[in-house]
TISELUM-229349 format. One record per residue (C-alpha): x, y, z; residue in three letters. Coordinates in pm, whole numbers. Example, Ala and Ser with C-alpha at 12.3 -4.5 7.8 and 13.67 -1.06 7.14 Angstrom:
BEGIN
        X        Y        Z   code
     1230     -450      780    Ala
     1367     -106      714    Ser
***
This chain:
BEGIN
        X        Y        Z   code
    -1626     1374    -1231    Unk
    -1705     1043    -1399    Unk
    -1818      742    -1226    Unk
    -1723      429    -1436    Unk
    -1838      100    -1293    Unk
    -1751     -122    -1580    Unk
    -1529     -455    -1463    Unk
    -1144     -339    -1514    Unk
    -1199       27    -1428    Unk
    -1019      196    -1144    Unk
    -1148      440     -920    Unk
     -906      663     -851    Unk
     -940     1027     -690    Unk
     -979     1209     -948    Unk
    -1246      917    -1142    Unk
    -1443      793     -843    Unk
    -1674      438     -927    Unk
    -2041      444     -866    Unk
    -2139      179     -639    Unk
    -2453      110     -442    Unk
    -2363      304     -149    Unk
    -2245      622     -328    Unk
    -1894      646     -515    Unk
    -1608      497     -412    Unk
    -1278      569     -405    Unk
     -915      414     -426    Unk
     -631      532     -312    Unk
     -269      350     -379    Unk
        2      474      -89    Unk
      344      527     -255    Unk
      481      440      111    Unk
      407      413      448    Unk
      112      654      590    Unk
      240      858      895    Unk
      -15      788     1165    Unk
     -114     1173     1169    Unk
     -197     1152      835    Unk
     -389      816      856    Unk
     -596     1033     1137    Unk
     -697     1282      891    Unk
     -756     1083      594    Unk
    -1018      872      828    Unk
    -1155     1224      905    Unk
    -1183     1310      541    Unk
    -1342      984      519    Unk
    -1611     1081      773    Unk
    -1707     1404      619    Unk
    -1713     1346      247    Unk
    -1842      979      274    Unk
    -1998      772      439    Unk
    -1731      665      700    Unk
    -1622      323      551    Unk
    -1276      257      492    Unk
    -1133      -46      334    Unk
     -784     -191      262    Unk
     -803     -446      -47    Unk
     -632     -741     -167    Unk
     -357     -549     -330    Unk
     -281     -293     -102    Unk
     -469      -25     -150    Unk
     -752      183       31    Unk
    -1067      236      -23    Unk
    -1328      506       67    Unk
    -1679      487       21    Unk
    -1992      633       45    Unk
    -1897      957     -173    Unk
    -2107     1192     -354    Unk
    -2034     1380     -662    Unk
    -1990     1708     -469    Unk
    -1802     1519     -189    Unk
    -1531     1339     -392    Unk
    -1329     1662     -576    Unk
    -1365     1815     -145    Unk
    -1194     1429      -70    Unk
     -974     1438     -319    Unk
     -800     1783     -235    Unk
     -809     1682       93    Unk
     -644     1347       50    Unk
     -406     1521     -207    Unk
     -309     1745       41    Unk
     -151     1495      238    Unk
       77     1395       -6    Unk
       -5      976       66    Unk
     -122      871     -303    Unk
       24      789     -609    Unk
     -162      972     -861    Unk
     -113      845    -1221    Unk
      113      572    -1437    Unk
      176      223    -1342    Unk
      121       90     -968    Unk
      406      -29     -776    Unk
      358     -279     -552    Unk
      606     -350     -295    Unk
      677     -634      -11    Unk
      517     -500      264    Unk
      757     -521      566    Unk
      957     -267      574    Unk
     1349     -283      692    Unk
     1332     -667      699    Unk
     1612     -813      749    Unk
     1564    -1152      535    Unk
     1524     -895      229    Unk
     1786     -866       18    Unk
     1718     -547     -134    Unk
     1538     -190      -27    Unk
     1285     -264     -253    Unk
     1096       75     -143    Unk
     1372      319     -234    Unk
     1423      121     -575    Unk
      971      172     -621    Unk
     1067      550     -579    Unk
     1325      520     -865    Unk
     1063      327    -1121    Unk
      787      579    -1034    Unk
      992      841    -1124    Unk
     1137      739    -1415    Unk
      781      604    -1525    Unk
      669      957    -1489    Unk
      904     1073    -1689    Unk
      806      846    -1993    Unk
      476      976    -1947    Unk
      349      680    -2104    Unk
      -69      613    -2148    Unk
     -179      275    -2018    Unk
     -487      107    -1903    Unk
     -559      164    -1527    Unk
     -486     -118    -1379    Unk
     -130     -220    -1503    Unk
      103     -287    -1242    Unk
      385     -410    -1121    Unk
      537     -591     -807    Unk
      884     -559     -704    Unk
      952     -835     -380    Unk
     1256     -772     -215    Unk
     1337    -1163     -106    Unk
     1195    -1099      263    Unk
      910    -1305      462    Unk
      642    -1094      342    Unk
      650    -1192      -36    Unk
      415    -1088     -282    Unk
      375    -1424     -477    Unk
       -7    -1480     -515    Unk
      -37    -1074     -694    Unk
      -97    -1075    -1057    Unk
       97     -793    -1220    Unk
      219     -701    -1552    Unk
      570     -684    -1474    Unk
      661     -867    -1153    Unk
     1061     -899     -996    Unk
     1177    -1014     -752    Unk
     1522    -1050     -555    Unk
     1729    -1330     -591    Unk
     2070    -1421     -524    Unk
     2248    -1294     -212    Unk
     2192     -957      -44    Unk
     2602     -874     -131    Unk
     2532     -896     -461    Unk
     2142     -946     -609    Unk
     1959     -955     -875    Unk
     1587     -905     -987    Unk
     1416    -1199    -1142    Unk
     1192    -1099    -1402    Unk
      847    -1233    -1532    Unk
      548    -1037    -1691    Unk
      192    -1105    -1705    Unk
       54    -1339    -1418    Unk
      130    -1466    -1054    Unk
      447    -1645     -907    Unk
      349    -1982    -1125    Unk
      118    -1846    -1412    Unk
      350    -1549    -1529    Unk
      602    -1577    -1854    Unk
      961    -1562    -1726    Unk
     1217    -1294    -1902    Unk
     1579    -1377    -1671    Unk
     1715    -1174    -1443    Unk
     1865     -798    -1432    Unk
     2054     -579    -1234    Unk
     1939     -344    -1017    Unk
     2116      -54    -1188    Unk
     1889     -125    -1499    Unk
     1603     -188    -1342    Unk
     1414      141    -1321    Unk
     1481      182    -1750    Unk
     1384     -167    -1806    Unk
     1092     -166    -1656    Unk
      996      160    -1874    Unk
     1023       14    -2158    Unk
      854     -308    -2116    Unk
      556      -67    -1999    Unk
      605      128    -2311    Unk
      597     -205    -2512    Unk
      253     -237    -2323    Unk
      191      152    -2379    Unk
      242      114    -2737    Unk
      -72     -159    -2818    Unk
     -329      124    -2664    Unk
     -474      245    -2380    Unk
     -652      -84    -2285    Unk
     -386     -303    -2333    Unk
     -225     -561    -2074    Unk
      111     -785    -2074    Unk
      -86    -1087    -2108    Unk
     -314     -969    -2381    Unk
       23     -915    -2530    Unk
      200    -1236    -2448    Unk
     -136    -1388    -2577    Unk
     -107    -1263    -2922    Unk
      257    -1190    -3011    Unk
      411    -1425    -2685    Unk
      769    -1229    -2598    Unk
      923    -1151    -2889    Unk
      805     -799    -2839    Unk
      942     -719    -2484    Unk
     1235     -937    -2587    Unk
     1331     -657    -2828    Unk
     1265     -371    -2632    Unk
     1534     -523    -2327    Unk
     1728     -752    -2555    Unk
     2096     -649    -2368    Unk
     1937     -611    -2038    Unk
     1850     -962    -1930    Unk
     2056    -1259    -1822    Unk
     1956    -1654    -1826    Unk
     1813    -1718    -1481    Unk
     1643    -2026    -1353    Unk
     1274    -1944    -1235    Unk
     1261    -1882     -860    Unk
     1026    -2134     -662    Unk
      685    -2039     -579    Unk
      665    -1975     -173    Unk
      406    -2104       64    Unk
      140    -1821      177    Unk
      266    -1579      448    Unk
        1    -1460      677    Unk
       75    -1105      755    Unk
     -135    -1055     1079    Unk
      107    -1075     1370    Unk
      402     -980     1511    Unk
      711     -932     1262    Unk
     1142     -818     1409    Unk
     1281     -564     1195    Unk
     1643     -457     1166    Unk
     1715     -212     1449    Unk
     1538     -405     1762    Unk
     1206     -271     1638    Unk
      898     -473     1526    Unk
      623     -421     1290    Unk
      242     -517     1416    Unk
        3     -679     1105    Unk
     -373     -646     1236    Unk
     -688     -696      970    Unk
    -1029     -496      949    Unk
    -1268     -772      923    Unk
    -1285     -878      548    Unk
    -1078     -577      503    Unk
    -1336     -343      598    Unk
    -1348     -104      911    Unk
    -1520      252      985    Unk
    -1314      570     1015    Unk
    -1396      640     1352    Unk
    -1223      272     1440    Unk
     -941      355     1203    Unk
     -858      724     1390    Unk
     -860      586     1718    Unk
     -610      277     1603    Unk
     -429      539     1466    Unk
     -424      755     1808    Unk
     -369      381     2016    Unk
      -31      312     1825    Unk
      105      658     1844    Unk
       63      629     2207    Unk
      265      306     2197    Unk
      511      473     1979    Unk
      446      361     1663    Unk
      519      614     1388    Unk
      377      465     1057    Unk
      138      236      936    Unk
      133       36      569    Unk
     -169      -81      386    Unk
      -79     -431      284    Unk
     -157     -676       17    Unk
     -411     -944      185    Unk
     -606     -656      371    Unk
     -392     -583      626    Unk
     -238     -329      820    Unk
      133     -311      919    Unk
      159      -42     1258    Unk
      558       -8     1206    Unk
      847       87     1426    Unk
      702      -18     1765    Unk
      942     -151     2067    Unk
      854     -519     2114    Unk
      749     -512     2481    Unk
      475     -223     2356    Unk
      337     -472     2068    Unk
       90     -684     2246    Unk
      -36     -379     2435    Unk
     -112     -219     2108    Unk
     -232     -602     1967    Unk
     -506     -606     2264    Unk
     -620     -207     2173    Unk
     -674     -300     1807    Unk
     -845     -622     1918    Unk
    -1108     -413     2124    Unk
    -1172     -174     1822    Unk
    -1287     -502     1603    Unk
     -999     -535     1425    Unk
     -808     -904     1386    Unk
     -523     -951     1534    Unk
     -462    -1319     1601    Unk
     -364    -1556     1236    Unk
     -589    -1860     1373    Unk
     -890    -1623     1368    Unk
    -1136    -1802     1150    Unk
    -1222    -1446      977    Unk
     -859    -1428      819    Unk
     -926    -1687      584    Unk
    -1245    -1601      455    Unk
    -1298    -1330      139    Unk
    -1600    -1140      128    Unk
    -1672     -830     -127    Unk
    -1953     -559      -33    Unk
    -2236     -794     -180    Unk
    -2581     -653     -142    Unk
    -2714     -326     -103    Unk
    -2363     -159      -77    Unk
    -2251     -318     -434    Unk
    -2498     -252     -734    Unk
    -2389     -550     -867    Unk
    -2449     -785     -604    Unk
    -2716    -1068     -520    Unk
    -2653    -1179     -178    Unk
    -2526     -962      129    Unk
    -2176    -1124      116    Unk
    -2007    -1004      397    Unk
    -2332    -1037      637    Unk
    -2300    -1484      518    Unk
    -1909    -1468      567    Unk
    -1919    -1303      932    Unk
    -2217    -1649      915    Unk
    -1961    -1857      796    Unk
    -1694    -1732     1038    Unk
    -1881    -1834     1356    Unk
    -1885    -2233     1276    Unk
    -1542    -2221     1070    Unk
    -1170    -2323     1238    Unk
     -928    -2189     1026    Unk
     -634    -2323     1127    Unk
     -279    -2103     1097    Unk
     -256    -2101      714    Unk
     -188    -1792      490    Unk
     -437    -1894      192    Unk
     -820    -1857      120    Unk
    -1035    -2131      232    Unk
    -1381    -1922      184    Unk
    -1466    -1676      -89    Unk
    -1824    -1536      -65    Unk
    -1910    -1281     -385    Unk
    -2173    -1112     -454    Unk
    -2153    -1187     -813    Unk
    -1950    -1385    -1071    Unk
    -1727    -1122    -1107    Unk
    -1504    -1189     -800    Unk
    -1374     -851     -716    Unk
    -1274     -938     -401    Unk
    -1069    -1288     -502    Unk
    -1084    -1330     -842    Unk
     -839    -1685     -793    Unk
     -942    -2003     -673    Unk
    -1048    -2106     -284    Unk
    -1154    -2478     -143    Unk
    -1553    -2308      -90    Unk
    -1677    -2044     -317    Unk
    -1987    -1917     -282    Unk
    -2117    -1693     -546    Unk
    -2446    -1482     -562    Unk
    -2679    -1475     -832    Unk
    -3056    -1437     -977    Unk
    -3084    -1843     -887    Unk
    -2943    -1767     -495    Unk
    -2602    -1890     -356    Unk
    -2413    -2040     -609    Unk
    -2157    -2353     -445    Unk
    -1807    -2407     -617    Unk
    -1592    -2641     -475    Unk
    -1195    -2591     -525    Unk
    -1268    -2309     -757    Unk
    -1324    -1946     -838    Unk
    -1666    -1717     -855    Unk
    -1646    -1746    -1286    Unk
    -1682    -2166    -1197    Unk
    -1949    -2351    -1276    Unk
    -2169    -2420     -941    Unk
    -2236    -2767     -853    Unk
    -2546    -2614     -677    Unk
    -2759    -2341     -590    Unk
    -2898    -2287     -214    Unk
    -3081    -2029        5    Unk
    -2828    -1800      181    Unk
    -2956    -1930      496    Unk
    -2848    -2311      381    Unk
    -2486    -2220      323    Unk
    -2341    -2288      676    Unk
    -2480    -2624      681    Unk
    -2342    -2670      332    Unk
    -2028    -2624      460    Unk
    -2086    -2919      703    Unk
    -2186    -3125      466    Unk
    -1903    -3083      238    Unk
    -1662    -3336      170    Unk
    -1323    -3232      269    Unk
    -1473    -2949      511    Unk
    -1277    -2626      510    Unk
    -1210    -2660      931    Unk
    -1032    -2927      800    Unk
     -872    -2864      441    Unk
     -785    -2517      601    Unk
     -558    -2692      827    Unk
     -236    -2807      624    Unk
***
């Protein structure tokens, strides 16, 4: 197996990433995990790596701590449970599942584009993706994809606004399509993308040529459609009614990290409460799905006692923090060790966005947009950037034991911006 670690690669299964703590892993669910196999993929976890788990902005899951004769024994094992896509474009999907403010199944329609994208068979870099938000509370706005749709109009009779290369306000809007066309439109805007090499992205594209391009690969597919409006951020963590009577649980490993022994027994703890799936969810989260309500807060106060966070004014839910030293090879600082710091003089308030990003490094893995306190690592110490992102210029550099009075200090502190 290979072990890239370059910025942009992907580790997948089958092309793990060296890190400092072994090789790591990612896996992308193509749907919710059934909590039997979420047991045995934290058991897999425990005996090829090194036991840490982690769910990551986007969605996915991550395994760490693998060796090069571990990984191929992980990834037959995590193969075997059939829980991974495993090659083409990802599909990213709002997370709630059977929400009844969405306006489309936007999971059975990700089924149809990943099979017709296998069926194109089309080479593209690894991390191309695309978002499909069905229109419910749980929207996928702040994602940058490739291709990005999302439902508009009326649940009688929608449509899928259209938009490539960005986030809800940076990406170039196409119109809007049908849903009937959707799955062969979105194949051959990614063979548009396909066709410029392996490396190529929609906004490397849009950058050069703009949309002429995709505009001739879909010319009779799209309508005129006035851009949708960007949404406020939706915290996931808590307590969400789905169609049917049933509700869906979001809890958070802390800065989306959490061991596999913690993970098996949340697993075991929301069987018992009935719960029969759980979704990794963009923002780090986890969704435990199909409870009854009057089992939820039982379930709330067993994931609490495991370390995981289950209440949205926890101060920890707005704070970012990658691997940082020793676990990342590229880190200066031990990031998460200064966020979990941070987190114990910090109100956060009940907002969805990030008010503290702490990186190990310029490169921003963990939150590569903007937050009101950044605080990046480097040869120099703890880099400050105010209202900014870990590639910004720091107004100054301090000793990692200086940063929580920094905070103080600022002007505008984050217990307070965090607050609107």
């Amino acid at each position: 197996m290979n072990a890239p670690h370059r910025r942009g690669a992907c580790p997948g299964l089958s092309v793990p990433m060296r890190t400092g703590d072994g090789l790591l892993v990612r896996i992308r669910p193509t749907e919710r995990i059934a909590l039997d196999a979420l047991s045995a993929l934290s058991v897999a976890a425990r005996q090829h790596g090194n036991g840490v788990i982690e769910i990551t902005s986007r969605g996915s899951v991550q395994v760490r701590g693998l060796t090069p004769r571990s990984a191929p024994l992980f990834a037959a094992a995590v193969t075997s449970l059939g829980i991974a896509e495993t090659g083409g474009a990802a599909v990213i999907t709002d997370p709630l599942p059977e929400d009844p403010e969405a306006l489309i199944d936007s999971a059975a329609l990700a089924s149809r584009f990943r099979q017709a994208i296998g069926r194109a068979r089309l080479t593209l870099a690894p991390k191309v993706s695309i978002t499909l938000d069905g229109g419910g509370r749980l929207h996928l706005d702040a994602l940058v994809a490739d291709i990005r749709l999302r439902a508009v109009g009326t649940a009688q009779a929608p449509r899928l606004h259209l938009a490539l290369g960005g986030d809800a306000r940076s990406a170039t809007a196409l119109g809007a399509i049908r849903l009937g066309t959707a799955a062969d439109i979105v194949t051959r805007l990614l063979g548009v993308i396909a066709a410029r090499g392996p490396t190529a992205r929609a906004a490397d594209i849009l950058r050069r040529d703009g949309l002429a391009p995709f505009r001739a690969a879909i010319a009779e597919g799209v309508e005129a459609a006035p851009i949708p409006p960007p949404r406020k951020p939706s915290p996931i963590v808590g307590k969400y009614q789905l169609r049917g009577g049933h509700v869906a649980l979001g809890i958070a490993p802390v800065f989306g990290q959490t061991d596999s022994d913690a993970l098996a027994q949340l697993a075991g703890a929301a069987a018992i409460y009935g719960a029969h799936t759980a979704g990794p969810a963009p923002g780090r989260v986890l969704l435990l799905c199909d409870l009854a309500e009057d089992k939820a807060d039982a379930l709330s106060a067993s994931a609490e006692r495991l370390g995981f966070i289950v209440h949205r004014d926890d101060p920890r839910s707005r704070i970012v923090a990658c691997q940082g030293r020793p676990a990342c090879e590229s880190g200066f600082i031990a990031a998460r060790a200064i966020a979990a710091e941070i987190a114990r003089h910090f109100s956060a308030g009940d907002g969805g966005s990030i008010a503290i990003h702490v990186s190990g490094c310029a490169k921003g893995c963990a939150h590569p947009g903007p937050a009101i306190l950044t605080v990046v690592g480097s040869e120099r110490g703890c880099g400050i950037v105010h209202q900014g992102s870990s590639g910004g210029t720091p107004r100054r550099y301090l000793d990692p034991a200086d940063i929580v009075a920094e905070i103080a200090r600022s002007a505008g502190k984050p217990s307070e911006a965090g607050r609107g």
